[in-house]
N, C-alpha and C positions, 0 to 999 in steps of 0.2 A: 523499636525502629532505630538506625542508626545511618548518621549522613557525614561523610569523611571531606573537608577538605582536601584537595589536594598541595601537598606542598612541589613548589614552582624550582625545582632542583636538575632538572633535565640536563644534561652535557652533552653536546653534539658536536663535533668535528668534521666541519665539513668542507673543508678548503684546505689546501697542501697536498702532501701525499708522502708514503714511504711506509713500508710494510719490515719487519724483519731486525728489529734491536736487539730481541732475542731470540737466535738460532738455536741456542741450546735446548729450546723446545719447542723446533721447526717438526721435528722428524714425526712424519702422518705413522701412524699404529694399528687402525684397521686393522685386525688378522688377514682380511683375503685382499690386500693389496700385492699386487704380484706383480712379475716379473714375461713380460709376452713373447720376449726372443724376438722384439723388433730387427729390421735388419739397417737400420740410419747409424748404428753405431754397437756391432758388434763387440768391443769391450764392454760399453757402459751399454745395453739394451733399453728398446724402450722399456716404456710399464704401463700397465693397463689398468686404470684407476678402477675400482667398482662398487665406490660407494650410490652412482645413481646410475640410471640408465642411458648416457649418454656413451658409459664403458670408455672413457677416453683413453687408447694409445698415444701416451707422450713421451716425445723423442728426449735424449740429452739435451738437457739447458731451456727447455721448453716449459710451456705449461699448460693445464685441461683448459677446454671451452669457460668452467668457471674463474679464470685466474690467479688462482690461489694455491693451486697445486699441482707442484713443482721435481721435475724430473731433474736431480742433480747428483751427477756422477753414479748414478743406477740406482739412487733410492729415494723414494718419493717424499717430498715435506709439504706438508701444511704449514704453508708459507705467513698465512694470517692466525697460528694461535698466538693466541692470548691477546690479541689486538684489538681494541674495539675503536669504533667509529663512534658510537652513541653512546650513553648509558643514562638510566633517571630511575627514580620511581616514579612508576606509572598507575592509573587506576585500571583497573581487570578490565572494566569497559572499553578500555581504547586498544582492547587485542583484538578483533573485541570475545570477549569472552563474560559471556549475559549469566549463564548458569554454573559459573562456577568461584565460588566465593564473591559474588555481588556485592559492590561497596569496598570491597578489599584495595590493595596498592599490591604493587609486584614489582619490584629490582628487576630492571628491563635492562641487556644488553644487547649490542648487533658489533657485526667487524664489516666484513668486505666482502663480494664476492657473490655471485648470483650462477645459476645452469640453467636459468632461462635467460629469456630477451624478449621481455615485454613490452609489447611499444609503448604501453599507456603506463611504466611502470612508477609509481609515484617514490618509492627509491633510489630513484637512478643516480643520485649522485653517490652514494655509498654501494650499489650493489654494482653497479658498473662503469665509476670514476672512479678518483684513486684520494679519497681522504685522507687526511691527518686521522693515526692510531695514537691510541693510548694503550700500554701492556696493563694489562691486568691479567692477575694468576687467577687460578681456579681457587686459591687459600684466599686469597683477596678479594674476588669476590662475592663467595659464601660470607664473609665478616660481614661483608659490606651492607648485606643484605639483613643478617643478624642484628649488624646494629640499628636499622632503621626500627627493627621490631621494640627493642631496648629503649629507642628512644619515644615511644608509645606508638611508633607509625601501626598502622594495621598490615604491615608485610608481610605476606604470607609465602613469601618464596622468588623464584628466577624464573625471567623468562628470556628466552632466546629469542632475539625478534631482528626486528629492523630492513638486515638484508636474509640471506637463506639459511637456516643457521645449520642444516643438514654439511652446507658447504665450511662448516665449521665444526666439521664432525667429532674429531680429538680432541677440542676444547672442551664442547658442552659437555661429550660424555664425560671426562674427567670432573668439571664442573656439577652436573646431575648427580654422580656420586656421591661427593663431597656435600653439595647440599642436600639429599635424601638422607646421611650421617645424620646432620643435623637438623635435621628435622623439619627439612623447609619443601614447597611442595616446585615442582619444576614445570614448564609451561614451554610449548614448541609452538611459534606463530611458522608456519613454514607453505610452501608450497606444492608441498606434499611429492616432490620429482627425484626418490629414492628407491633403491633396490631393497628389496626385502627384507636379504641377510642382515644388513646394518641395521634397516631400523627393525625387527626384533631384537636384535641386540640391545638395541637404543631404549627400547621402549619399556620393561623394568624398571627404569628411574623415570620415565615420565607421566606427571599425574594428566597432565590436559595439554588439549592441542588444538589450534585453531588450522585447522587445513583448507586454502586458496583453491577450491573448486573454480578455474577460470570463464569456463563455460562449460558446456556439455557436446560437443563436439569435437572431434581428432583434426576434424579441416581449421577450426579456430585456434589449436593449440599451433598444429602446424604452421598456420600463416602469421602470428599476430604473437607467439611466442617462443618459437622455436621448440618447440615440445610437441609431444605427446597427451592424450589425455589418460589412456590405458592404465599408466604407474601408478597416477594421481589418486584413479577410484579404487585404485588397490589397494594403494596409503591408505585410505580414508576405512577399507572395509577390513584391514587388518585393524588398525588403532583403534576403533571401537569396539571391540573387544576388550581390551586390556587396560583403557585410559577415559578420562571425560575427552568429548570430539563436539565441535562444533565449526562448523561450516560457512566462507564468506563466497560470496558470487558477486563482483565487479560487472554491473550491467553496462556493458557499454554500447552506446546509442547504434543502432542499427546491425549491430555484428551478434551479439549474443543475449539480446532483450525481447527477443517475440515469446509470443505465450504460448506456442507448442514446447519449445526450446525449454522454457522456465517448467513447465509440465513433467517434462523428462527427467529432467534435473529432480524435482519435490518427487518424481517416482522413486526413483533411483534411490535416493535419502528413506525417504519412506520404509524401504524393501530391508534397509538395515533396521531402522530403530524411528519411526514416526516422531520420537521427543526431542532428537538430535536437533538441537537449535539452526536455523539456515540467518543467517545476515546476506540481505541483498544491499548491496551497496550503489553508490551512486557515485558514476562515474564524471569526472572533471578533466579537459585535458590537459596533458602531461608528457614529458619525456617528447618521442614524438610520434604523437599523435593527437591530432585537432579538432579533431569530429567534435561536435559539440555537444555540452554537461548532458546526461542522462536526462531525459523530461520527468516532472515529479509525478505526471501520470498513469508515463510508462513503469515507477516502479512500486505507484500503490494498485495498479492493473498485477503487476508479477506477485504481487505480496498475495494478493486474493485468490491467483492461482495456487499458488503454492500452499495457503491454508487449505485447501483441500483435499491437501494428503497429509499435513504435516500440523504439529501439534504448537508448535512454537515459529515464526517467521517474523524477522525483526529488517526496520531499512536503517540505514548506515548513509552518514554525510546529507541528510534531509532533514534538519528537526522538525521544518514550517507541518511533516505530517504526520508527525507524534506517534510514528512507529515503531519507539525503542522504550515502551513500556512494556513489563510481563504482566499476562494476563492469566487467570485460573483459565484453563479449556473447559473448566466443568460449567462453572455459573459468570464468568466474565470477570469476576473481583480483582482489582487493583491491586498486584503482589509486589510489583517492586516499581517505582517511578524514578524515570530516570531524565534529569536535566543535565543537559550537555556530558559529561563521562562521571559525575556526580549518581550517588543511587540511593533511593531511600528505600528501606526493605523490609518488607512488614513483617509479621509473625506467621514464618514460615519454616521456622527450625528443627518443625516435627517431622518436613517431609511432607506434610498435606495443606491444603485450602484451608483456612480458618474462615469462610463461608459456608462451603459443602463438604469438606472431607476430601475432596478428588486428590490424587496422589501428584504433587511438583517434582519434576525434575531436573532440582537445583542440588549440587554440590556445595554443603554449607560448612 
């Protein structure tokens, strides 16, 4: 067994603002960013961004619904690489990501910049205010990350988190590269509101993903985030295929916590890979909206639905109800215990239950 503290090293910048010290590696790269023959400005045309589906047409001097990318004199930049708002080592649990290197740490960054507008959104100062950036290069921070390993951390890699990291597309993927070189594994907390072509692209250097299933409905995404739900469970059924997937559902009080709701949802999951971990979380308010915290009922009610399609269901933001331990499905045995984003992780590096054999589906 093994139990990591964590070192208390987090960087967050969250107050000031100003994006862009270095232009020289503003200019977004996408291959199918293109050119739409908007008519606001015949010389400089707009452009039609398409890295997600919101397709934005942005005029000269403008920028997409995410604000970060930037129509300037007819060629688009990614206004926010290399900028980060956050950056720390973090434990795998607090992506949260249960099944995949448990007990490990991960070089966690985020920049700016969100394609939705959640009201409950608990980023909202970095995904849709204007922080203080820090540059950091893609060469900077693969070191960065290397050296934690060097200095005994148990780092096992990057993860792009924070705000959307999609909306930080030319960073990561340069970044993802650079660290797959070297031999580190790469980690997308995202919201899963991408067009396909990118992230196939994308998804060759990433080993694991935590995909924001907001709720299970098109009317919830619509009113309460400005989205879609359609792209989301597209995201989610292409990347598991190709990557570790693991799934958060934010129940918030009255809008998307009834248990027919929560049903669909564990169906849904189910229909791809019944072992795909689901975190239902628990919602606080935020940003704005007020409704009040998630009852602890309503979300060990959703947890017991959803165990009945689903092999793994864990609650988020609850500890008082001790549902972020992993359990064997087979005989119930205690596999990994976990206190606050702390994990202690039994002898399960075979891949099975060291009770009954049943086969774990942990990334070790």
């Amino acid at each position: 067994m093994h139990n990591y503290a964590v070192p208390d090293n987090n960087r967050s910048n969250r107050a000031g603002g100003g994006l862009g010290r270095h232009p020289a590696r503003l200019v977004a790269h996408w291959k199918n960013i293109s050119e739409t023959g908007g008519k606001t400005n015949l010389q400089h045309p707009a452009l039609g961004c398409q890295v997600c589906p919101r397709l934005c047409n942005i005029s000269p001097g403008k920028r997409g619904f995410c604000r970060v990318r930037e129509n300037r004199d007819g060629k688009l930049y990614a206004t926010n690489y290399g900028e980060c708002s956050s950056y720390g080592l973090d434990p795998m649990e607090k992506k949260p990501l249960y099944h995949f290197y448990p007990g490990s740490l991960i070089f966690s960054l985020g920049s700016v910049g969100c394609n939705l507008r959640c009201g409950f959104c608990q980023n909202w100062q970095i995904a849709h205010g204007n922080p203080a950036t820090t540059y950091l290069s893609p060469e900077r921070a693969v070191e960065t990350a290397m050296r934690q390993k060097e200095r005994g951390y148990p780092c096992v890699g990057l993860a792009y988190t924070y705000n959307e990291p999609f909306m930080w597309y030319e960073y990561v993927y340069d970044t993802a590269m650079l660290a797959r070189e070297a031999g580190l594994k790469n980690v997308l907390v995202t919201n899963g509101y991408v067009n396909e072509e990118p992230l196939k692209e994308m998804l060759p250097y990433i080993d694991a993903m935590n995909i924001d299933v907001k709720a299970f409905t098109d009317e919830f995404y619509r009113s309460n985030c400005a989205g879609r739900l359609a792209p989301v469970l597209s995201t989610a059924e292409i990347a598991h295929r190709q990557c570790h997937v693991e799934i958060t559902t934010l129940l918030v009080t009255g809008l998307n916590d009834g248990p027919e709701e929560v049903e669909r949802l564990a169906g849904w999951l189910a229909g791809l890979d019944p072992e795909i971990p689901l975190h239902l979380s628990r919602y606080f308010p935020n940003y704005n909206m007020d409704l009040p915290p998630t009852p602890p009922d309503t979300l060990a009610r959703a947890r017991e639905t959803a165990l009945q399609k689903l092999r793994y269901v864990y609650i988020g933001n609850a500890p008082e109800l001790r549902a972020a331990n992993t359990r064997c499905p087979g005989c119930d045995k205690l596999l990994i215990d976990r206190r606050g984003y702390n994990a202690l992780v039994g002898d399960i590096s075979g891949g099975a239950c060291p009770g009954c054999g049943e086969r774990i589906a942990v990334v070790m």
